[in-house]
Each structure stands twice: as C-alpha cells, then as structure tokens.
C-alpha positions as CSV (number, residue, x, y, z in Angstrom):
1,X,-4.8,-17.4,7.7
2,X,-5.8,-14.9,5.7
3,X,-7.0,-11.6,7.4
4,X,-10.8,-10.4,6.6
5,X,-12.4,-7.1,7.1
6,X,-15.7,-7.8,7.2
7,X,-14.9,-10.5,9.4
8,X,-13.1,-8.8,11.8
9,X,-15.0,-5.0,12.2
10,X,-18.8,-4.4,12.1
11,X,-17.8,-2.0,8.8
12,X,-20.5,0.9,9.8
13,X,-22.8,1.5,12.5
14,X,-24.7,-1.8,12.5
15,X,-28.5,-1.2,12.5
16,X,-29.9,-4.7,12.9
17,X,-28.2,-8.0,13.7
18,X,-28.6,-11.6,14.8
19,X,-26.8,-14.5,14.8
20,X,-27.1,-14.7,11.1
21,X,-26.4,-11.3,9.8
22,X,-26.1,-7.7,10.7
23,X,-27.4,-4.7,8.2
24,X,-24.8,-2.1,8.8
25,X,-25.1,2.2,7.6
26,X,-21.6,2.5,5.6
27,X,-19.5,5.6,6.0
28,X,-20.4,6.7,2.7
29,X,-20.8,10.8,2.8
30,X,-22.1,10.6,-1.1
31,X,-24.0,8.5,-0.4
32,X,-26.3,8.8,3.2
33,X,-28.3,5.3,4.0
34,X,-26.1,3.2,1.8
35,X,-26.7,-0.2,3.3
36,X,-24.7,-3.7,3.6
37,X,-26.2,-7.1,4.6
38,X,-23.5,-8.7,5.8
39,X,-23.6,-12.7,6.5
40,X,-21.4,-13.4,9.7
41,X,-19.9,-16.7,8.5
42,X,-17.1,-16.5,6.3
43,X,-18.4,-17.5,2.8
44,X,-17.4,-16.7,-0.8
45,X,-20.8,-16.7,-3.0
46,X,-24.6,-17.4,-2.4
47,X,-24.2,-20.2,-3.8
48,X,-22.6,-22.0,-0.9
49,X,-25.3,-21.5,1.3
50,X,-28.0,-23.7,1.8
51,X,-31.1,-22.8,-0.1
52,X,-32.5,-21.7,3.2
53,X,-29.8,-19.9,4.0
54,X,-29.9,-18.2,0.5
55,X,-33.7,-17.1,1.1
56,X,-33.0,-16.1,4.4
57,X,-30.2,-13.7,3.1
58,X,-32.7,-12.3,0.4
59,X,-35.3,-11.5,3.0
60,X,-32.7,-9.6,4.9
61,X,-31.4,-7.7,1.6
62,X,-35.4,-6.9,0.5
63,X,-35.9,-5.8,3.9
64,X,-33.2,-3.2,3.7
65,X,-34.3,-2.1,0.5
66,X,-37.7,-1.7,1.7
67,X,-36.4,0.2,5.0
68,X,-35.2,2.8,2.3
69,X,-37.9,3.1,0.1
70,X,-39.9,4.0,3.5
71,X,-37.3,6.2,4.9
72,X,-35.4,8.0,2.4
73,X,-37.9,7.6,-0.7
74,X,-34.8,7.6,-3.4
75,X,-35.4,7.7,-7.2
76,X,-34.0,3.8,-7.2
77,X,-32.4,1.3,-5.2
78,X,-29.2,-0.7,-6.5
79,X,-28.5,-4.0,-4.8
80,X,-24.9,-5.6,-5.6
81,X,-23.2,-8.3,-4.4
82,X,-19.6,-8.2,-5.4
83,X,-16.6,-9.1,-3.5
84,X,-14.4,-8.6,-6.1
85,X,-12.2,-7.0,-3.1
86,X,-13.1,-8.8,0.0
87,X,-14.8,-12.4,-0.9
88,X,-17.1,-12.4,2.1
89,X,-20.6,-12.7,1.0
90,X,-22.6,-9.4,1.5
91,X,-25.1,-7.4,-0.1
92,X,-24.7,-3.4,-0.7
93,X,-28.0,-1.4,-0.6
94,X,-28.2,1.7,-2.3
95,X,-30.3,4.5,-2.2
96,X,-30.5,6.4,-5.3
97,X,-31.6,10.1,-6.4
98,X,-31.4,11.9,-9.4
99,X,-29.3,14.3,-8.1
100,X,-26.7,12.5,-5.8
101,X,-23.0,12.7,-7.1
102,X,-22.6,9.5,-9.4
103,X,-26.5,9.0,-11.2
104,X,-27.0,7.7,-13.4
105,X,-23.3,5.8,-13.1
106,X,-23.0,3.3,-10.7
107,X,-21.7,4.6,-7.4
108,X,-18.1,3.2,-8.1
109,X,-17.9,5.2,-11.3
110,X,-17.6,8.4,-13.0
111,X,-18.6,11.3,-10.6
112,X,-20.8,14.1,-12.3
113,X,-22.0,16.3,-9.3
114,X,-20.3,17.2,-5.9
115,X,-23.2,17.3,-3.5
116,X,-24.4,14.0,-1.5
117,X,-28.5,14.2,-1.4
118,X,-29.6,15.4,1.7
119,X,-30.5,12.9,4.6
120,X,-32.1,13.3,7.9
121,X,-30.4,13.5,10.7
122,X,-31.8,10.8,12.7
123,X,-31.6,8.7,9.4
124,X,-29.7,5.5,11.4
125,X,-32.1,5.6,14.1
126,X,-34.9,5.8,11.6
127,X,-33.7,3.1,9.6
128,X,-33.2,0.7,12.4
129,X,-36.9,1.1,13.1
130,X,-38.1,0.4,10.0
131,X,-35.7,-2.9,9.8
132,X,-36.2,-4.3,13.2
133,X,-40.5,-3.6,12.2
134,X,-39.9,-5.4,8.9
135,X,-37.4,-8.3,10.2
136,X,-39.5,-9.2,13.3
137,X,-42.3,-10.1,11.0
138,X,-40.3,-11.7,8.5
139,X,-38.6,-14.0,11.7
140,X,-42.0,-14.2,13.6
C-alpha cells in the first residue's frame, strides 16, 4: 500500500473539519493564511466524486477564499488543485499581496522579494471564525 501524507497527518493546524473535509493553515512563512481544503477520502481528481460531492468541495474551497478576503484582505486569491506530488484531491488557497515574496509568479516559482506580508497574530483563530460562520450557513 502506498503511503500518503495527506492521508496520514492533518498537514497544518486544521481550522475547520467534518466528516468530509478539513481546511487546514499550511506552514508556509511566505506565505501567512495560505489555505488547503483537504477531502478525507483518498481520491485522485474531482472528477471521481459524485456531482454532489464535487459541489460540496467547491463550497468548502469558496468558503476559504472568502474567510480570506474578510480576514487578510489580499490583492488576489489563487486556488489550485494540483497533486502533481501527492494525488490526493485538495484545494490550495492563497492569499495574495503585491508585495509578498513571489507576485506576480505563482508561489512555486521564481522568488523576487524576501519579506512574507505581514499577518496578524491571531490570524488562525480569526480565520477559523470566519469559516465555521460561513460553513454553518452553507451546511444549515
């Protein structure tokens, strides 16, 4: 059996969960608040899921991206979903600013600046908030 990360450790400190998903802060110093949506089952690409299952997963990923629009107010968001690494379906949510060290290149490229844009220091707690407000509704 082949061993999976995101399978096997939450991957950051996990701000929202249930039994379909968990929203986790990475441990990314250059970037502060940058966000995963995680799905707990093992599955390769959206397109496995049910349609349901696939709307579901958006809401989860839109509600993160509007947990950091509130929060963090960044110049722009980037949402991928890659798994060129690890082929375990989850979203990456990324605040963006001007000034952070890879913009205008995608976080995975060419650095241009040292300095990580500033974040609060109650940013997971104030994150959380925001998510469990948004995701109550959307579950409700």
């Amino acid at each position: 059996m082949t061993v999976c990360p995101i399978c096997d450790a939450s991957g950051g400190v996990v701000l929202w969960q249930d039994d379909f998903c968990r929203v986790i802060l990475a441990d990314e110093p250059d970037h502060p608040g940058f966000l995963r949506v995680i799905l707990k089952a093992h599955v390769k690409e959206m397109t496995d899921l049910p349609p349901g299952d696939q709307q579901r997963l958006m809401q989860v990923v839109l509600a993160a991206e509007s947990a950091l629009r509130e929060v963090m107010a960044p110049d722009k968001v980037n949402l991928a979903s890659l798994g060129n690494v690890v082929p375990h379906l989850h979203w990456h949510v990324i605040p963006r600013f001007a000034g952070d060290p890879h913009f205008p290149n995608a976080v995975w490229g060419e650095r241009k600046r040292q300095a990580p844009h500033p974040a609060p220091a109650d940013l997971d707690a104030r994150l959380a908030a925001s998510l469990s407000r948004r995701l109550a509704r959307e579950t409700a």
